[in-house]
C-alpha positions in Angstrom: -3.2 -74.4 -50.0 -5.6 -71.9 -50.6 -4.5 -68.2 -50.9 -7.5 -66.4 -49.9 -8.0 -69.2 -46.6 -4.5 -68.2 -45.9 -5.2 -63.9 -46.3 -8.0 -64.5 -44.2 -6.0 -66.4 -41.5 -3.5 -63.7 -41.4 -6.4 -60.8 -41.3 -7.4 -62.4 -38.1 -4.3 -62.7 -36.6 -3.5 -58.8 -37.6 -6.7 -57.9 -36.2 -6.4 -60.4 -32.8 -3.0 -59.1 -32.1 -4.5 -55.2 -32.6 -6.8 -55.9 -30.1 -4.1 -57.2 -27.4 -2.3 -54.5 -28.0 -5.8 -51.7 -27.6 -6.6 -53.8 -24.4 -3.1 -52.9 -23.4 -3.1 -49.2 -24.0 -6.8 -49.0 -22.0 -5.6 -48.9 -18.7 -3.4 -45.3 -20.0 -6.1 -43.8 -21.9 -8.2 -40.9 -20.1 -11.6 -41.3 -19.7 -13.9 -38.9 -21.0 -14.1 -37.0 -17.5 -10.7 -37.1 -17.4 -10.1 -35.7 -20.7 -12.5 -32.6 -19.8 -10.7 -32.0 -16.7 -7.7 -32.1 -18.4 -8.5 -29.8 -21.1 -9.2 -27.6 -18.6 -6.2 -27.4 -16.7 -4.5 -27.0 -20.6 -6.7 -24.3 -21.3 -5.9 -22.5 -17.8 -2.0 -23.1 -18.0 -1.9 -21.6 -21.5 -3.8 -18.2 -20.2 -1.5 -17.8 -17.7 1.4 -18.5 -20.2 0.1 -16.1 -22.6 -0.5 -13.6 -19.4 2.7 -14.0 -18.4 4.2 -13.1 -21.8 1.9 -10.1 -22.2 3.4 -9.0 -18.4 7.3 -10.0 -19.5 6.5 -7.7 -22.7 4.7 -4.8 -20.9 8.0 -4.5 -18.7 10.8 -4.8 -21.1 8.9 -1.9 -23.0 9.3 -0.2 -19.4 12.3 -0.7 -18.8 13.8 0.4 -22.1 11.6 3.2 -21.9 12.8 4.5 -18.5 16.6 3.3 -19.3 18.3 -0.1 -19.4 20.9 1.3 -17.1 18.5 1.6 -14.2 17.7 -1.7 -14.3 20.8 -3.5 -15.7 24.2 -4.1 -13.4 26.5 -1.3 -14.8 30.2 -1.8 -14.2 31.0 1.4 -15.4 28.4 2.9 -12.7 29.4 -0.2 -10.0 33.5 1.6 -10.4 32.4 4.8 -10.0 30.4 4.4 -7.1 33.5 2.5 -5.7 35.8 5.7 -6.9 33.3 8.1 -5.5 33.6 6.2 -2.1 37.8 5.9 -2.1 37.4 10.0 -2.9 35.5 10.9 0.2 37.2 8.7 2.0 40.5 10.2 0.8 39.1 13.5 1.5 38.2 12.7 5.0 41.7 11.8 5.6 43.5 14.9 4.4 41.2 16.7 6.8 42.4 14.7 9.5 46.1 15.0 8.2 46.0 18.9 7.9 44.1 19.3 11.8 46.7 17.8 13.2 50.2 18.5 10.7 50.1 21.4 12.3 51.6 20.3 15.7 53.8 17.4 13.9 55.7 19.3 11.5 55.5 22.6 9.5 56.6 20.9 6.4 53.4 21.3 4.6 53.4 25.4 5.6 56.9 25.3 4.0 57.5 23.7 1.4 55.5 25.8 -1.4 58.2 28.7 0.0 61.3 26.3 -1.7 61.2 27.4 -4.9 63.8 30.0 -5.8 61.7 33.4 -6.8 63.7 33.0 -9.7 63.0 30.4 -11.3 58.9 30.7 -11.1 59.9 34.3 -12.7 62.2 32.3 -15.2 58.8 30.2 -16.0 56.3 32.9 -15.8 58.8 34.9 -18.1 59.3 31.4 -20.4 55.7 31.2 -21.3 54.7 35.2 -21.7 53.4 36.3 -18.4 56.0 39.1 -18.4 52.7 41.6 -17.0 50.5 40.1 -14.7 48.1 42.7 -15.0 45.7 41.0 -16.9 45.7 37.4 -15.6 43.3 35.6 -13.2 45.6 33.5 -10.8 44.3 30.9 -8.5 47.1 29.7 -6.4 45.3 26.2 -4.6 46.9 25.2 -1.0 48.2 28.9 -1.1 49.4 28.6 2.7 50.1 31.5 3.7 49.4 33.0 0.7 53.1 34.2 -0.2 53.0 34.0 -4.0 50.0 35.8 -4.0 52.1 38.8 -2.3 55.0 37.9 -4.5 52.9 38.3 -7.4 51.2 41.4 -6.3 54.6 42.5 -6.7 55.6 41.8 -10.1 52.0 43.3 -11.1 49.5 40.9 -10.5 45.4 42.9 -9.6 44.6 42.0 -6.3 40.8 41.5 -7.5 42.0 38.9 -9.9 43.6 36.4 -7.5 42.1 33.5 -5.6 43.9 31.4 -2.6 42.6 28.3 -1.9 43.0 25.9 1.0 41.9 23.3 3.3 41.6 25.2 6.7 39.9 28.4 7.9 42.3 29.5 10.2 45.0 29.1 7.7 43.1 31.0 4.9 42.9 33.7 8.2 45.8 33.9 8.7 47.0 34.9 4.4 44.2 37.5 4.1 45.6 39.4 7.3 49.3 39.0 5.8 47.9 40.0 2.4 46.6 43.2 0.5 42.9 43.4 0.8 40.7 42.4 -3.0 41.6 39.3 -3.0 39.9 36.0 -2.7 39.4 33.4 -0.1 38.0 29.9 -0.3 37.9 26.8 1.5 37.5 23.9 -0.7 38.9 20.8 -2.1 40.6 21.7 -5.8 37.7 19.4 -7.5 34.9 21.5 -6.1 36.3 24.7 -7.5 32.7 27.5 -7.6 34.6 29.4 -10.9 33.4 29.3 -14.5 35.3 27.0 -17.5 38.6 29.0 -19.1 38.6 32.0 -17.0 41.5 31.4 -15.4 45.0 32.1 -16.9 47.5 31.3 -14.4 46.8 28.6 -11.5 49.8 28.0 -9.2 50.0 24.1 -7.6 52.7 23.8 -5.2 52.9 20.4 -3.1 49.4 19.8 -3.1 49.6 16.6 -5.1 52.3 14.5 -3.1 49.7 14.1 -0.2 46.8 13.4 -2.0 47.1 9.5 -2.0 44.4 8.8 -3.9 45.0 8.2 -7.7 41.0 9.0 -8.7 41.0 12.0 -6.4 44.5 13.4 -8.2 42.7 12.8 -11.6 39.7 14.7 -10.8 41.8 17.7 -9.7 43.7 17.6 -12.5 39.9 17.4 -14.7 39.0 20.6 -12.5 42.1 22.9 -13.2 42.5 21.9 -17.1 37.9 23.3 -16.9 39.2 26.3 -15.4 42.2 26.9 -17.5 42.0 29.4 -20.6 43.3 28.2 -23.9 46.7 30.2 -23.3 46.7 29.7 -19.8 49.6 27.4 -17.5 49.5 25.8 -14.7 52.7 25.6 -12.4 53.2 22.4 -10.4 55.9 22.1 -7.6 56.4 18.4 -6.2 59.0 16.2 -4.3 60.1 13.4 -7.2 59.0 10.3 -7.0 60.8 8.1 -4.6 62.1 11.4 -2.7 59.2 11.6 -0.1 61.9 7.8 1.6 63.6 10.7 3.0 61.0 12.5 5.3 60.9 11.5 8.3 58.3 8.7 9.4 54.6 10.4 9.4 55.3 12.7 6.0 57.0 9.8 4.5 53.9 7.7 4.9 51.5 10.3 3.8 53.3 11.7 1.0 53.9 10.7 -2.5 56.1 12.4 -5.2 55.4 12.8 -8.8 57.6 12.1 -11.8 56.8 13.2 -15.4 54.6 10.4 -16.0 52.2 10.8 -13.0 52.0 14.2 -14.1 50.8 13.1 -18.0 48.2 11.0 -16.6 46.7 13.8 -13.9 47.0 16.2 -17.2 46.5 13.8 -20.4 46.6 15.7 -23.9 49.0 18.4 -22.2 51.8 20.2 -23.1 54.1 19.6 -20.1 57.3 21.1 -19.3 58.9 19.4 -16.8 62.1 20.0 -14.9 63.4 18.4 -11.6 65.1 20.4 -9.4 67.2 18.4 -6.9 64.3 16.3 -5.2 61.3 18.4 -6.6 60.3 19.0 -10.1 58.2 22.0 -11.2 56.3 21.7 -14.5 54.7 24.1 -16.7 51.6 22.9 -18.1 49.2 24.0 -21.0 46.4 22.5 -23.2 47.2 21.4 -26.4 45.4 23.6 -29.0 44.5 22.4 -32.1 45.0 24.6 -35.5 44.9 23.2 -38.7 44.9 19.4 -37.6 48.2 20.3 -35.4 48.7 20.4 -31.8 50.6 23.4 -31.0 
């Protein structure tokens, strides 16, 4: 057998079986029109890729620019605007409640009047407010305004007292029982028009129980710790918790007590004094100042 006869024979078979296999492929090969008509349609795709990418670019540069925030779903911002809207809501609601308490019940109008004269002059006394004469005292849901007066008395400035409440009539009705000089306003306690710590002695008697709303509680306690001096105190007076089971069907439902604990998370990093008093409480409460890396 001859070697090269038999390289040659298998040359031709390589090359014959090449060729099948190139008259195969034919049919899927473009032809030349075809491959400038698609190099077109590459050469248009990848401009508007690289457009695209050059737009994509321009705007994240935008957007962080302006703030991510703006643009970004923000749970923080999403739970606020959900807070915000169970506030006003809540708010709308009290001012529905107080319109029409009036010819259901005077228990609201009463209730601040429970505590014993002596033991808010016990407290006052307790944490250095022997003279008045120097303190700025807002007294919010002031009623009638009767601890005004009873401060007035134990020597409290007229022109350094505020009474704040919910209704125009009522506020009427405690500046033409009261001493002229002092203050009126009708607000809600976490729109309060006053500058931070000028305020040394805010009284808070069952305002809290009706307000229903756990945000709208927190950003009244926010407001009155703003407004508080250093060495102020605010004086709270509550039903307990659990005690409001007892009123009768329309307060029970629209009242809700306080315990100690409600009262640390309404005034976190507080020094509270708290002391129930049959089915209310009344607390002292003060800021925690720090000196030489101790709370006092």
């Amino acid at each position: 057998m001859n070697p090269n006869a038999t390289g040659k024979d298998r040359i031709k078979r390589l090359l014959g079986t090449m060729l099948n296999e190139v008259e195969c492929l034919l049919p899927g090969l473009w032809s030349r029109e075809e491959l400038i008509e698609n190099k077109n349609f590459i050469d248009t795709t990848n401009q508007k890729i690289n457009n695209m990418i050059d737009r994509i670019v321009k705007n994240l540069y935008w957007y962080e620019k302006t703030g991510w925030k703006q643009f970004i779903p923000d749970q923080d911002a999403i739970e606020k605007k959900e807070r915000d809207a169970a506030i006003q809501k809540e708010k709308a609601r009290l001012e529905e409640w107080f319109k029409g308490l009036g010819e259901i019940s005077d228990f609201y109008a009463l209730f601040p009047e429970q505590i014993v004269e002596g033991k808010l002059y016990e407290k006052l006394s307790q944490y250095g407010y022997h003279s008045l004469k120097q303190a700025h005292v807002l007294d919010v849901g002031c009623r009638s305004g009767k601890w005004l007066r009873q401060l007035l008395n134990w020597g409290a400035l007229p022109e350094k007292m505020v009474g704040l409440d919910f209704d125009d009539l009522i506020l009427d009705h405690a500046k033409q029982l009261s001493a002229p000089g002092i203050q009126w306003i009708r607000t809600f306690p976490d729109e309060l028009p006053f500058a931070d710590g000028k305020v040394e002695l805010i009284l808070l008697f069952g305002v809290l129980m009706h307000i229903l709303d756990a945000s709208l509680r927190t950003l009244i306690g926010q407001e009155l710790l703003r407004l508080l001096s250093d060495d102020g105190v605010i004086i709270t007076y509550n039903l307990n918790k659990g005690a409001e089971k007892g009123l009768e069907p329309f307060l029970a439902y629209t009242t809700k007590g306080l315990d100690l604990e409600e009262l640390v998370r309404i005034f976190p990093n507080c020094f509270i004094d708290y002391e129930p008093l049959s089915q209310c409480g009344i607390a002292v409460i003060r800021k925690k100042l720090v000196i030489k890396g101790e709370g006092i």
